[in-house]
N, C-alpha and C positions, 0 to 999 in steps of 0.2 A: 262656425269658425272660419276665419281666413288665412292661409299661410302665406308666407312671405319671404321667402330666400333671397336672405341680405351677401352669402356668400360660402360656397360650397367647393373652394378648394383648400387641401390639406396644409401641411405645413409650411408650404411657399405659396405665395399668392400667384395667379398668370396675368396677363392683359384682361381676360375674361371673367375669371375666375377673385373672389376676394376671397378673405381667410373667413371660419367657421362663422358663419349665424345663421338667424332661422327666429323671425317674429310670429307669433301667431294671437290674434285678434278674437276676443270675445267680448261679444257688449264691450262695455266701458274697461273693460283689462287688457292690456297690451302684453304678451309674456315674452322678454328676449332670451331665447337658449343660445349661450353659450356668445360670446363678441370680440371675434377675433381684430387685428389690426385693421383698421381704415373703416370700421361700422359705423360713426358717425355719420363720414363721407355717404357711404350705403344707404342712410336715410335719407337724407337729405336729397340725394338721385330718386326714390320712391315718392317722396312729396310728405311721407311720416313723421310727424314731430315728433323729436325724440320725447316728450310730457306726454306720450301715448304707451311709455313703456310704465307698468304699475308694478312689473315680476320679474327679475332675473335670476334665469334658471343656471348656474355654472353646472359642465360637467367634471371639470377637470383644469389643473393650474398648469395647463402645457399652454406655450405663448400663443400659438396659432386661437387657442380659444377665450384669451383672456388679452389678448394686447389691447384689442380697443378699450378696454373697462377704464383705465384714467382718462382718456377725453371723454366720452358719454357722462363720466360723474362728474368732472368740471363743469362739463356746459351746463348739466342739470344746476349744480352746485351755485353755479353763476345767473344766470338765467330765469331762474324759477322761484318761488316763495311760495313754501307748505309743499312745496309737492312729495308726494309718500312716494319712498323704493323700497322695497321689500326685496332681499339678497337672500339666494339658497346655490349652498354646495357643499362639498363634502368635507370631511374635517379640515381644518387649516384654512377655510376660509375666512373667517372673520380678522385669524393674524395677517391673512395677504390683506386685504381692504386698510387696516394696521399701517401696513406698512405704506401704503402706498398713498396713504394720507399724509403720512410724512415724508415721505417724497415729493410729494409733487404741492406738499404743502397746502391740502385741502382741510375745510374744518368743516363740517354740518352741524346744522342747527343754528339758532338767533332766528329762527324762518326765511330760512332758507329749506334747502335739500333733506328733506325728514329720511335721514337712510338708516335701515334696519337690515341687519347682515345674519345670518345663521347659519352655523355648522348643522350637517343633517345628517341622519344616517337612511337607513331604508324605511321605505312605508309611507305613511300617508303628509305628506309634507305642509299641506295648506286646504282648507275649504271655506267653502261659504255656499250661500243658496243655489247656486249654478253650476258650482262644477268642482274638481279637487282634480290635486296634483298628489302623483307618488314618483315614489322613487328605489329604485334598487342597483345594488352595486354590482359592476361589469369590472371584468378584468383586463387591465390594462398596467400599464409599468409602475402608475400611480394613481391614487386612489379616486377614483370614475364612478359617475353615478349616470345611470338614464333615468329618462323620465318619461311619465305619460300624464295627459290632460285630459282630462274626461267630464263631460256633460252629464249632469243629472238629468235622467228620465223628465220628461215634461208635461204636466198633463192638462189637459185642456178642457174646456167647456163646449158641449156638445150642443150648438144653439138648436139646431130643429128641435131636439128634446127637448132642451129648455123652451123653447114655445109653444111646443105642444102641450105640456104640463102646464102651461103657464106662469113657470114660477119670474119671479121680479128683480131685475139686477137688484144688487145689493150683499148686503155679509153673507144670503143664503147661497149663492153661488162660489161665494169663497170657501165656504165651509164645504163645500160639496168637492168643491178644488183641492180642498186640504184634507180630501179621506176620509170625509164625517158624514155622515146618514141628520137626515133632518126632516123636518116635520111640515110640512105644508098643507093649508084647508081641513086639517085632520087625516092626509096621507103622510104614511114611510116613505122616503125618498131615498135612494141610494146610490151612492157617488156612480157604479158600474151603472144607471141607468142615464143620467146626461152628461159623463166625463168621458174620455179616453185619455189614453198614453200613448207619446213617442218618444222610441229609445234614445237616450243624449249618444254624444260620436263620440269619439277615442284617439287622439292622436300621439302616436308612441315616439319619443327621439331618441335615437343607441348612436353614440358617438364613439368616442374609440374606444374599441375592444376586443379580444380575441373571440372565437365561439364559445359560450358559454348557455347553461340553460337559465339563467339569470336575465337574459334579453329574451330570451323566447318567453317565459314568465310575465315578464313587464311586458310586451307586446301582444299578451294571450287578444283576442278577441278587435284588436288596433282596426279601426276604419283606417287608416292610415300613419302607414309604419314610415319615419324619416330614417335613413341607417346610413352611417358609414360604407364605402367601397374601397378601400385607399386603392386597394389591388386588382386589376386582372386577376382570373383563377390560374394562371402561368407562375404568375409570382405568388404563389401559397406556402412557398417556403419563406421571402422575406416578409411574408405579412405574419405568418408568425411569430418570426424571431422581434418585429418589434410590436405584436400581440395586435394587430388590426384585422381588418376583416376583407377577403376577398367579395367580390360579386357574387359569387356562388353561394358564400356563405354566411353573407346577408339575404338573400334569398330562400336560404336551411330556416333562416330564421324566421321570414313572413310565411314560408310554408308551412312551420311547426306550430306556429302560434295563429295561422288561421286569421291571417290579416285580411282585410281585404284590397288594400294598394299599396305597394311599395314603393318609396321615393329612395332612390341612393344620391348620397352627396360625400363632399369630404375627398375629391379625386385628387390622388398624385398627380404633381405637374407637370409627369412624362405622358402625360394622355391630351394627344391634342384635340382628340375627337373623344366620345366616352360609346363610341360603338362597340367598342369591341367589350367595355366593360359591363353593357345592358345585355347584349347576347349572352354574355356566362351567366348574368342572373337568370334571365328566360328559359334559360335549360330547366330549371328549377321551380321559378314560379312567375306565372304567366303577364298579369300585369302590373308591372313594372316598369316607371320613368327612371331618365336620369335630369337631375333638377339643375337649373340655370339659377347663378344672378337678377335676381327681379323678378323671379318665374311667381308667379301667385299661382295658390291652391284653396278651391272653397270645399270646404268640408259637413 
């Protein structure tokens, strides 16, 4: 997988900084979590067609994470013929898309924009052969969901074995591939003798929320945890009162769940540098960036 931070500052955007997104890239899937104002513009600066997005993951109907969603649909809307979007967020999503279809006077379909919208709640939100999405709900002032994307185990064909035994490309290596024991020259053959496995990766995104064991759940095991900072640990009192997360305490949270890298994004735009915000997570757990504009991540 590839990440791709389209924009990781909070409620105000900076010079630097654009409002909430975050693409991540697998084979032929494009997933956009969350598209705050001016993510159009955001791709278009990375060189990514927007017809690269197949998944929009929303976490939440606060503007910072949802302004861009009318341009992205228009352009798609306009622009494209068949192409499939598949929408997920938490309840009351499919009346905001609703609405904003008559607003801004979009229609889908005649082949055009194939858009499919769903309300979700926790749990397993989408799969197919390579991987699944879930989701569980974070607390925050309105109804927030994180997410995580995870890679199915992969398992491969072991070629020295296979040549050693001699067996013959064809269905019997498939079958060996798919967990089936088979018969060759009149021997047993058994997948554990010319296959192995590699563990698929895990990438967790917790957007706004206060501490909860709801993100540490969702990010148990995360190759890579994305998480909200809005706060220095100085300010843990107003990160409370409007239930986000300090540095610190996104930090609580790839500690407890056993991450193994943490990205914070999502900074207030009183931080003109985010040093002082990486040092309070450090206290906590050790490596840890703080993510840019444009920054890619291969995972």
């Amino acid at each position: 997988m590839e990440i791709v931070f389209l924009g990781t500052s909070s409620m105000v955007p900076t010079k630097e900084r654009n409002q909430s997104a975050v693409f991540i890239s697998h084979g032929s899937e494009g997933i956009l979590v969350d598209c705050g104002e001016g993510t159009q513009r955001q791709f278009k600066i990375t060189g990514i067609p927007l017809t690269k997005i197949t998944r929009i993951l929303v976490s939440h109907w606060h503007g910072d994470h949802v302004l861009g969603l009318p341009g992205v649909i228009q352009t798609l809307n306009s622009s494209t013929t068949g192409h499939r979007l598949q929408v997920f967020g938490p309840k009351g999503t499919r009346a905001q898309f609703e609405h904003m279809g008559k607003t801004f006077l979009m229609e889908y379909g005649d082949g055009r924009l194939k858009l499919e919208v769903n309300d979700i709640e926790e749990g397993m939100v989408f799969e197919n052969d390579d991987f699944y999405i879930e989701s569980k709900k974070l607390q925050h002032s309105v109804p927030c969901l994180g997410y995580s994307i995870v890679q199915k185990d992969r398992v491969h064909i072991n070629l020295a074995a296979v040549k050693k035994l001699g067996l013959p490309e064809g269905p019997l290596l498939g079958q060996l591939q798919a967990g089936k024991t088979v018969t060759w020259k009149g021997k047993i053959v058994k997948p554990s003798e010319v296959t192995y496995a590699t563990k698929g990766k895990k990438v967790t995104v917790i957007m706004d929320t206060e501490l909860c064991n709801s993100a540490i759940e969702l990010a148990e095991g995360a190759d890579v945890l994305i998480c909200e900072a809005t706060y220095a640990d100085e300010l843990e009192g107003k990160a409370g009162e409007y239930k986000h997360l300090t540095a610190g305490q996104a930090a609580t949270i790839a500690n407890k769940a056993g991450a193994g890298k943490l990205v914070l994004t999502h900074f207030s735009q009183r931080y003109k540098t985010t040093q002082q915000v990486e040092e309070d997570a450090r206290t906590t757990f050790d490596n840890v960036i703080c993510a840019k504009d444009f920054m890619r991540l291969e995972v």
